[in-house]
N, C-alpha and C positions, 0 to 999 in steps of 0.2 A: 535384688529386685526393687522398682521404683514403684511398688504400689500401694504405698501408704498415703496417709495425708498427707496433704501437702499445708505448711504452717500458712502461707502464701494465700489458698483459695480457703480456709477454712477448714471445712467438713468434707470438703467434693473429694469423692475419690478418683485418682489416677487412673493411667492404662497400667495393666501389666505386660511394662515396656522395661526391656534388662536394658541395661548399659554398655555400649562398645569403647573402650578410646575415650572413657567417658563422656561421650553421646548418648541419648537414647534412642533405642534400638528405633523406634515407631519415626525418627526423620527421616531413613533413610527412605522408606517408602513415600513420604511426605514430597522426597528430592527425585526418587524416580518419576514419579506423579507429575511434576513438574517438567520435566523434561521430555516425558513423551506429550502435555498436552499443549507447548511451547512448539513441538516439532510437528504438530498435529495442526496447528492455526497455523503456522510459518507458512508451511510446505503447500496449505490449501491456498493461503491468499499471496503465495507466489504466482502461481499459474491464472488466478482468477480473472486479471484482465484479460486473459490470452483468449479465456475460456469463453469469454463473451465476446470477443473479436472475430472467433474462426470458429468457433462451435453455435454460439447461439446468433451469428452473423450479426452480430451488433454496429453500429458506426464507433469510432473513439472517442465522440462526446458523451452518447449515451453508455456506452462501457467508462468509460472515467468516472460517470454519475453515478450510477450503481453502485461501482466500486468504492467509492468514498462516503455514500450513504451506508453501504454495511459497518465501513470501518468505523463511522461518527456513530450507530446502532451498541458496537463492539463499546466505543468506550463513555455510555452514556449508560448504558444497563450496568456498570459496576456502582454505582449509587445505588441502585434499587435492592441487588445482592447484598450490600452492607446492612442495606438498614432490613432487609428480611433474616440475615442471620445475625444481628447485634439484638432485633425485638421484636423473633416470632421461632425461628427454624432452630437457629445455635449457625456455628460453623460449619461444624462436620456434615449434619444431616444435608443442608445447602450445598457444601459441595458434592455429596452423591445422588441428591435431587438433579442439579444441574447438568454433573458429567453426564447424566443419563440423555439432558434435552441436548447436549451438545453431542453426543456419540450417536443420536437419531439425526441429527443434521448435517451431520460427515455423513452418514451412508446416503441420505437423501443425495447429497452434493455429487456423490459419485455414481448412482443410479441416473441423473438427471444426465452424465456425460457418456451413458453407452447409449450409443445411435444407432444399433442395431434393436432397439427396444419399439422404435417409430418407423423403420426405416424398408419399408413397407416394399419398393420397390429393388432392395438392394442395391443405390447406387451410392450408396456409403453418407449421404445427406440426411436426415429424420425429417418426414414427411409430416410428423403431427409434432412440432415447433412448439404447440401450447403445453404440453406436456412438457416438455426439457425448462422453457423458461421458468412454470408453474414448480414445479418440482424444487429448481436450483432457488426460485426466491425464497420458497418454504424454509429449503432447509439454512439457507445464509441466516435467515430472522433465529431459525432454533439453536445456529452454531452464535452468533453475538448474545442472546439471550446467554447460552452456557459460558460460555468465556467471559464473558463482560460477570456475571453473576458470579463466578469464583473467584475472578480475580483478587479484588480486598479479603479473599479468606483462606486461598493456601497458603501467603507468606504468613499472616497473622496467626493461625490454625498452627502453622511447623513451630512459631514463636512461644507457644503457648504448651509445649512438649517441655522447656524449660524450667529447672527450679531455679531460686533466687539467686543461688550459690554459682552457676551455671551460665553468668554472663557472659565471659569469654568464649563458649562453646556458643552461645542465643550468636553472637557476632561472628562466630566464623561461618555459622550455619546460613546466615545473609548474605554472603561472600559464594557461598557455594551455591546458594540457591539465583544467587545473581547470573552463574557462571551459567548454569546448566539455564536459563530462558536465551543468552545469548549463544550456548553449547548446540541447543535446539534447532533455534532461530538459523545457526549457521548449516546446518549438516541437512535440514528441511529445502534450503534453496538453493542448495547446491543439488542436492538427489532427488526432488520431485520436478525440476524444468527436465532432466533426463529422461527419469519417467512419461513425463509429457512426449517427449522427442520419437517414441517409439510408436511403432504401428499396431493396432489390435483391433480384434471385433469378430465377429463369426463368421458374418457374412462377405463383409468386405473390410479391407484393412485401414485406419485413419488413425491421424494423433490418438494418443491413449492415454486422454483425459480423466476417464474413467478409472485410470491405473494410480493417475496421480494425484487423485482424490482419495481412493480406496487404499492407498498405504496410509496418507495421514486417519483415516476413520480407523484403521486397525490399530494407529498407534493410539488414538483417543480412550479404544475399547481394553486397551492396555493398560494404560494411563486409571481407568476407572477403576480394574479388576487388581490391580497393585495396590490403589489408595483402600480398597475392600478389606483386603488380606489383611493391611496393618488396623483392622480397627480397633479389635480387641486388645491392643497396644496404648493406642490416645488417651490425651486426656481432654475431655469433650466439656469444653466451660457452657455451663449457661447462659443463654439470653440473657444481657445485663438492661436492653435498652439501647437505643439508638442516639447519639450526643447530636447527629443531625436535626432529628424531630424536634428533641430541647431548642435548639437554636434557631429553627424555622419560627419553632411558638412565640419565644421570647422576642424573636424583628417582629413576626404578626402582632402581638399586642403592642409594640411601642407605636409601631404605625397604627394601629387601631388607636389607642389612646391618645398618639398626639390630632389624630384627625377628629376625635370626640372633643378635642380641650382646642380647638384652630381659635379659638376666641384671643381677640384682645387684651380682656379682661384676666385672662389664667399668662402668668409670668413665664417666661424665655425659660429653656432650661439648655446648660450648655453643650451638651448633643442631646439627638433626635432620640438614641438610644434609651438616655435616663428616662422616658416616658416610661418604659417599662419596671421604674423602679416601686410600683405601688402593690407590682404581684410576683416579681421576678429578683432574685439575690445579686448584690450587689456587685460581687465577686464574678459574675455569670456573665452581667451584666459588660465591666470589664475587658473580660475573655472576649466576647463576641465584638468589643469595639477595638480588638488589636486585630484578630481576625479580618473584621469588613478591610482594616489600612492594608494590609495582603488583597485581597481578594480585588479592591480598586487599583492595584497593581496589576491584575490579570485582566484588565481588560483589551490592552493591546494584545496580547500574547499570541491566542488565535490565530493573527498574521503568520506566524512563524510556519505552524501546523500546518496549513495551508498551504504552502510552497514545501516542509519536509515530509508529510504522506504523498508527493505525489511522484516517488522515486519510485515507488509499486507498479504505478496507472500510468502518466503520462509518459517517463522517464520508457518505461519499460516497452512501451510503444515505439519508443523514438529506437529504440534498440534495435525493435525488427526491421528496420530498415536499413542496418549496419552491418556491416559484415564483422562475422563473430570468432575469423578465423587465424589462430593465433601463432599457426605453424603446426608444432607438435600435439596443440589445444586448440579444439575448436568449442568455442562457449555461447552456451543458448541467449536469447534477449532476456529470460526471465532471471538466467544464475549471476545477471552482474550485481543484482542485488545482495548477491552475498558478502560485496566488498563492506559493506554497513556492518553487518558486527564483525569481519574480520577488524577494520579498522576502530570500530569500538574496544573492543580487548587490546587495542596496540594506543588507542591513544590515551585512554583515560589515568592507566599509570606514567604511561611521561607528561602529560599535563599538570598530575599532582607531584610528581617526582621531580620535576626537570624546569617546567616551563615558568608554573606558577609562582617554584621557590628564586628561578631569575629575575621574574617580573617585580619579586619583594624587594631583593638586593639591589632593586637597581632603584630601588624609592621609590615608587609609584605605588597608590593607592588603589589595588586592583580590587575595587569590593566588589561582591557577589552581582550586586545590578550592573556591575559595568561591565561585567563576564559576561553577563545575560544580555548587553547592548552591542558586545562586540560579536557571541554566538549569532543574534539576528543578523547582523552584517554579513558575517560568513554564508550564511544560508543564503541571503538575496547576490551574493557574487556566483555561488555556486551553478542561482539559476541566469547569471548574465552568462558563465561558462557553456551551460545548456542549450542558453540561444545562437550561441556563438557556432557550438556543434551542428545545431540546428539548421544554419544558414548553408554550411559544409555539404551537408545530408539532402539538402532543396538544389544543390545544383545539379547533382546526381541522377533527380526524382526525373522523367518523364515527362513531359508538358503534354495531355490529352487536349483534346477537342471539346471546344465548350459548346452549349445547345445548340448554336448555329451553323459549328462549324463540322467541317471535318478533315482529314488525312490524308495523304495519299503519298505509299512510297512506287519507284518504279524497279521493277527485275528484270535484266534483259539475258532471254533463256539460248541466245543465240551467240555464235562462237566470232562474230565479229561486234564492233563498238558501233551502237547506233544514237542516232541524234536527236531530241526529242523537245516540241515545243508545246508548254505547258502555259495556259493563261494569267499574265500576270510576273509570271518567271524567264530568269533568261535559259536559250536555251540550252537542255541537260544533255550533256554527253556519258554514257552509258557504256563502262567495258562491259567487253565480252563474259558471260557467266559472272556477273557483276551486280549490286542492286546499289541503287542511289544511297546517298551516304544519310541521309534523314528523310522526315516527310516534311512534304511541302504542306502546308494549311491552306485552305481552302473554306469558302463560305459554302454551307450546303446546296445541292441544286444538280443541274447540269453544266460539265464541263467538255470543251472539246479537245482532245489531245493528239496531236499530229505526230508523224515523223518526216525525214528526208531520206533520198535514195534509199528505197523507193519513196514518193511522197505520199502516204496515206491518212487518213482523218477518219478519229472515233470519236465517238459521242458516249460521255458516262453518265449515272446519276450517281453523284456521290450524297453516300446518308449523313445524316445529323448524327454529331457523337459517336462517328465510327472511324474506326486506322483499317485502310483497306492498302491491300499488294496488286499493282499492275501486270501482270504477266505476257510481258512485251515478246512474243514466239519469236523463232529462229526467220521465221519466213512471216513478217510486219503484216502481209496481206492475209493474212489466215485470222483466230479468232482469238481475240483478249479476253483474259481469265481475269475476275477481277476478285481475289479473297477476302475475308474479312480475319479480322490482325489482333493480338490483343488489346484493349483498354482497358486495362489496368496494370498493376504490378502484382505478380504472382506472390501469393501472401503464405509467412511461414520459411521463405528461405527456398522458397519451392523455384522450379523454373521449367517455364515452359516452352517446347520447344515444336515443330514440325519438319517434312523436307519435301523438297518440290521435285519432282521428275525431270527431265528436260532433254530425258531420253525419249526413242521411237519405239519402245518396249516396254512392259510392266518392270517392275524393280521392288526386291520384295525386301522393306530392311528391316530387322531384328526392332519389337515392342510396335514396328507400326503395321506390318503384315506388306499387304501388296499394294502399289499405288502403279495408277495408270502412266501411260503415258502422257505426257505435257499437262499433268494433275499437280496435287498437293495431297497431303494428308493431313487429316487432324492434327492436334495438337496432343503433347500428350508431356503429362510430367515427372519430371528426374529431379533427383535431390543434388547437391553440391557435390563435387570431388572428381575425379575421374571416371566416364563414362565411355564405354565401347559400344558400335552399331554395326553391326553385321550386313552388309551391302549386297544381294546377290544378284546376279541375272545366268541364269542357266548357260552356261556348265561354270562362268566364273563367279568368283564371290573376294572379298575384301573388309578389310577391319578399320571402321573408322574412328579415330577416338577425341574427346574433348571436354577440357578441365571446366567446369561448372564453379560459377560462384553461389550466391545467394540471391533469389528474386528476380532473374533475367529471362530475356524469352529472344529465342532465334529461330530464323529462317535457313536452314542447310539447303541448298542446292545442289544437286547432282546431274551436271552436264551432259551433254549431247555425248561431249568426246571423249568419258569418264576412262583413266586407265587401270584397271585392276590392279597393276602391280604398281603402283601409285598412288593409292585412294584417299591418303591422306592429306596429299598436295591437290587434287583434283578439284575434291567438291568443295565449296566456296559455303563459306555461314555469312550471314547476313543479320546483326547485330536489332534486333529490333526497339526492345527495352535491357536498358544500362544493370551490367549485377550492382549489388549492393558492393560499394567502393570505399566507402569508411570506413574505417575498422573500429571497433567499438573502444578500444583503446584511448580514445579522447572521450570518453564517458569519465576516466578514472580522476581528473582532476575536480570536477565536477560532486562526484560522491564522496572524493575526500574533505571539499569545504564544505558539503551540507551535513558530514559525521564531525568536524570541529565546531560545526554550528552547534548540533547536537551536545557533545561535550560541554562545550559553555555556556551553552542556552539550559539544555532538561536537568542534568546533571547539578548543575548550581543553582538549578531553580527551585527543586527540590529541596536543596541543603538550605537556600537562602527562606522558603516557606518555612520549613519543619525548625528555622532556629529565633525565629518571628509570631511563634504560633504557640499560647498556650500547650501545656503536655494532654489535656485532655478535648483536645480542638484539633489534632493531625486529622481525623476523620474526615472533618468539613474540607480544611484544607485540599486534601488527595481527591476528592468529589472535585471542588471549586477546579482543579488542574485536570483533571482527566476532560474537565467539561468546557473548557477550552481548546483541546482538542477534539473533542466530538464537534463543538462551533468551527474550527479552521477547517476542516471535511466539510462541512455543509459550505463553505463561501468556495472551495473551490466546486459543489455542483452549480451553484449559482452562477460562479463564471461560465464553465462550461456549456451551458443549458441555455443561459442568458445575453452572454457576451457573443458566443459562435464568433471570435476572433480567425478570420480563415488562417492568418500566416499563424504555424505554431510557435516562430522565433520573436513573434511579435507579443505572443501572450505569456511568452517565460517574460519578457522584458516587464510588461506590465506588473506578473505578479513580485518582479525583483523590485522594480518603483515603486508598490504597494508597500511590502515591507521595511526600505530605506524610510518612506514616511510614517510609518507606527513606529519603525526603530525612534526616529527623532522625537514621536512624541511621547513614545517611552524613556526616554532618556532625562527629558522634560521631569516627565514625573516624577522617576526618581531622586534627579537633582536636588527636591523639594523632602524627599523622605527622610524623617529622623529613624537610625537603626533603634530600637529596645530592647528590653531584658525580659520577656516575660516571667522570669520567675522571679525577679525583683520585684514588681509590680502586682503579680499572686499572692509575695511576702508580704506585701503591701496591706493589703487588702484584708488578710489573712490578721493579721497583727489588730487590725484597725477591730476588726469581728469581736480579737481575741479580748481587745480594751473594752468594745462595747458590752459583752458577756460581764466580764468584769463589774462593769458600773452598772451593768443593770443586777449583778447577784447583790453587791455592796447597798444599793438604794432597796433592794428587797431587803436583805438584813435589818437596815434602818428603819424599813417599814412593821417589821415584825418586832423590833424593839422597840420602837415610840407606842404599837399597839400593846405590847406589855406593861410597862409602864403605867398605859391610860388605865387596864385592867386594875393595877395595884391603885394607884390613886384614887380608884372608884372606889375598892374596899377600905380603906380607910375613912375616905368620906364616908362610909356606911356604917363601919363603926364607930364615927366619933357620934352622928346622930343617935345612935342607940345608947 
């Protein structure tokens, strides 16, 4: 049993925590804890752009904005968590205060995503909108609130389960606890875009948003009711005080003080910092001026953040426009993200293993900032690889009709080829059961559109912002159907399809019911893969079938002279919007240079703060860095919001050109940087203390002897007078 005192904390006593393997027992719950509330944030802000795209109908700027003000929210509340459990709550209390706000804001998340809650009319849309948006901001503020507030205290909290003797265990326990956020991280975005993928709801069936919210909140309430169990186990340090508030006071009063002394007349002092040396220790003093030289290194840094949170938001957009289908694997737009920590776990031990110790042998002075100049580099390649995809992806896309204009394709429902002159176009020849091979553009208005043999003349109004279908009948002199077509791309993979009659009888086909003669039917939507349609006309009937991609929409036609026992060679489709043609598979080069970015950028930036950074200054340090990443989230809402770049291969290029120029003038910087010892310079300091102690006990000694002395001399003088 580990629950005596520990020589370490003094008096405090331990949990009654036994020992496994020589562990104590109270990590492991510390490690599951970890793992479900890792799988729990993963699994939520996988889906979340999705969630605001197709759910709360958002555009991509404004869903990009959202999305990355949560995420800068997420890592700006871990400063506040630190300094509430270092110098008010403790740890422990903090993290079950928190898991609580954050296990209220996953259920909120997933309540805000069943649409059968609003959806008043049952057409599977939520009719009251205020409510889903209201709902989902709520709970996003209470889940960064919780997560951001624990973070600085489950690793430290599991650290703190440790006796002195017990460092090799404190270090494997970092290892493990490392393994199971990317353990999480990975198996969260891989199983909640799935979750997503399915259909649910009462009333009518829709993505099941709702689903793939409500696993991550069950895993959160999991997460909470695990860390509970182990408490009688911990050992719960008290509030010591916050090393940040020290450090904020001690820069306040030198800037206070040197802006009280701005005079002339009061002498230089060689930094701004020694102003504080009238109220503040020397030593303290020190510390916080090796700190600031880190922390004016993190000013570029942001850039980086910037271009690598946006493999969530933008990246994961750019996906739904790609085809996901991989053969035997077909993969959602949100699960590519899971290639980031797989390829985390794969590359950080061959960089330390393989890469790093080549780079030595081959002479080269690979220091940690130049790791971190060559990780920027990789990120802003990643994002030229992006635009590159980018361009690929835009030839694909659809050219819609802009405010003026509009569309017009032509279908000729007759079994011979007819000729047709359109204004402006040469003229179109039209097989039989055939439709024009694209739309012709058109300024909106009236148009007159003719044919030959026979020679007849109509008159259209074609709309503003509309793709409409010509419905050219068997017999020219009879009357022109004119449809309206989609405008847009069918979002989600979906695709949308109808069929046109162009028989003299009703024809009843399987999901559309009965369509008239020389009619059309609605539209109606099918998901990717192999589809059958059931064709009938009393007493015969026929199977028609056809392989679906991702986001396309077509026109089937079912001719005059349809043969039942041929129905699959008969009826003619007519291509409207292109499926999704890319295959996401050119993403992969792309997420593997912004994960070596990753590597050489976060990884060593960390090693390179924490080994630059007094031992009682990590604090500030892990704030100053997290809040570089909350600042690289806010400049891409700024883009977003402010820039409305319409090409999006134009605005990966920008933010690649943005980084190449803070890479450079972080390179700058560093150039200039001398490495230190901080605990030479602690020894420093320390010694100097330990001298001035010294001479000040020594001149006290001397003062208590010389006043001895005066004492005796006085009695003597007193008795020789008497």
């Amino acid at each position: 049993m580990t629950n005596e005192k520990d020589p370490k904390r003094g008096q405090e006593k331990r949990g009654t925590s036994k020992e496994v393997c020589g562990y104590p027992l109270s990590i492991f719950f510390i490690v599951v804890n970890e793992f479900c509330e890792r799988f729990s944030y993963y699994g939520m802000r996988a889906v979340l752009v999705l969630y605001f795209k197709y759910f709360l109908l958002w555009d991509d700027d404004l869903a990009t904005s959202i999305y990355h003000t949560f995420v800068a929210l997420c890592y700006l509340t871990p400063i506040l968590g630190a300094i509430v459990a270092d110098s008010w709550l403790g740890k422990f209390k903090t993290i079950i205060y928190l898991s609580i706000v954050y296990a209220i804001g996953q259920v909120a998340m997933a309540i805000s995503a069943v649409h059968d809650i609003t959806d008043t009319d049952r057409d599977g849309t939520p009719n009251n909108m205020v409510f889903h948006v209201a709902m989902s901001m709520v709970g996003l503020f209470l889940i960064a609130l919780g997560t951001g507030g624990i973070k600085p205290c489950v690793a430290a909290f599991g650290g703190d389960q440790f006796h002195d003797h017990q460092e090799r265990q404190r270090r494997t326990f970092f290892s493990v606890f490392y393994l199971c956020i990317n353990g999480g991280s990975l198996l969260s975005t891989i199983i909640t875009p799935i979750l997503r993928a399915q259909e649910c709801g009462i009333y009518s069936q829709q993505k099941c948003y709702s689903l793939a919210f409500g696993v991550p909140a069950a895993l959160m309430m999991v997460a909470l009711v695990v860390f509970i169990v182990g408490s009688g186990m911990y050992y719960k340090a008290e509030p010591q005080g916050n090393i940040m508030l020290d450090v904020c006071k001690c820069i306040g009063f030198a800037i206070k003080n040197r802006y009280r002394h701005r005079s002339k007349l009061h002498p230089k002092r060689q930094h701004w910092m020694d102003w504080a040396e009238e109220k503040y220790d020397k030593l303290l003093i020190a510390q916080i001026k090796m700190v600031l030289k880190v922390l004016f290194l993190y000013i570029p840094l942001p850039m980086f953040w910037t271009l690598f949170d946006q493999k969530g938001s933008r990246w994961t957009l750019q996906a739904t426009t790609m085809d996901g289908n991989f053969g035997l694997l077909v993969i959602q737009p949100d699960q590519m993200q899971t290639l980031n920590p797989i390829l985390i776990l794969t590359l950080v031990p061959i960089m330390d293993s393989l890469i790093y110790p080549l780079i030595k042998k081959c002479g080269l002075n690979f220091t940690p900032l130049r790791r971190m100049t060559v990780g920027m580099l990789m990120a802003a390649l990643a994002f030229v690889c992006a635009a590159l995809v980018e361009i690929e992806v835009d030839k694909t896309l659809p050219v819609f009709p802009s405010t003026s204009q509009s569309q017009l394709k032509l279908l000729n429902m007759g079994s011979k080829p007819v000729l047709v002159m359109l204004p402006g176009q040469d003229p179109q020849n039209i097989s039989a059961n055939q439709a024009s091979d694209g739309y012709f553009t058109f300024e909106a208005g009236e148009i007159t559109i003719s044919t030959q043999s026979p020679a007849v003349s109509n008159k259209f109004l074609l709309a503003s912002e509309k793709r409409q279908t010509l419905l050219i009948p068997a017999n020219v002199s009879e009357t022109w159907l004119m449809t309206n077509d989609a405008t847009s791309k069918p979002q989600q993979g979906i695709n949308k399809i109808r069929f046109v009659n162009g028989m003299n009888t009703p024809v009843n086909v399987s999901t559309f019911g009965l369509i008239e003669p020389f009619y059309y039917s609605n539209y109606s939507e099918v998901k990717n893969g192999k589809v059958s349609f059931k064709v009938e006309r009393d007493p015969q009937s026929c199977d028609y079938n056809w392989e679906f991609g991702y986001g396309s929409s077509y026109t089937f036609f079912i001719p005059s002279t349809l043969d039942f026992d041929q129905c699959q060679d008969s009826i003619t489709a007519a291509e409207d919007i292109q499926p999704n043609s890319v295959s996401m598979a050119l993403q992969v080069p792309q997420y593997f240079f912004i994960t070596v970015g990753e590597v050489m950028f976060s990884v060593t930036g960390l090693e390179f703060s924490y080994s630059q950074a007094p031992s009682n200054m990590k604090a500030v340090l892990q704030a100053g860095w997290l809040l570089t990443v909350a600042i690289g989230n806010f400049i891409v809402l700024i883009v977003a919001e402010v820039a409305k770049i319409p090409k999006r291969w134009a605005e990966y290029v920008l933010f690649a050109s943005l980084l190449v120029l803070v890479c450079i003038i972080f390179s700058i910087m560093a150039y200039f940087y001398t490495y230190i010892n901080p605990t030479e310079i602690e020894a420093h300091f320390r010694n100097n203390a330990d001298e001035d102690d010294k001479q000040d006990e020594t001149r006290l000694k001397r003062v208590k002897r010389d006043s001895v002395e005066s004492d005796d001399e006085d009695d003597r003088r007193k008795q020789t007078k008497m």
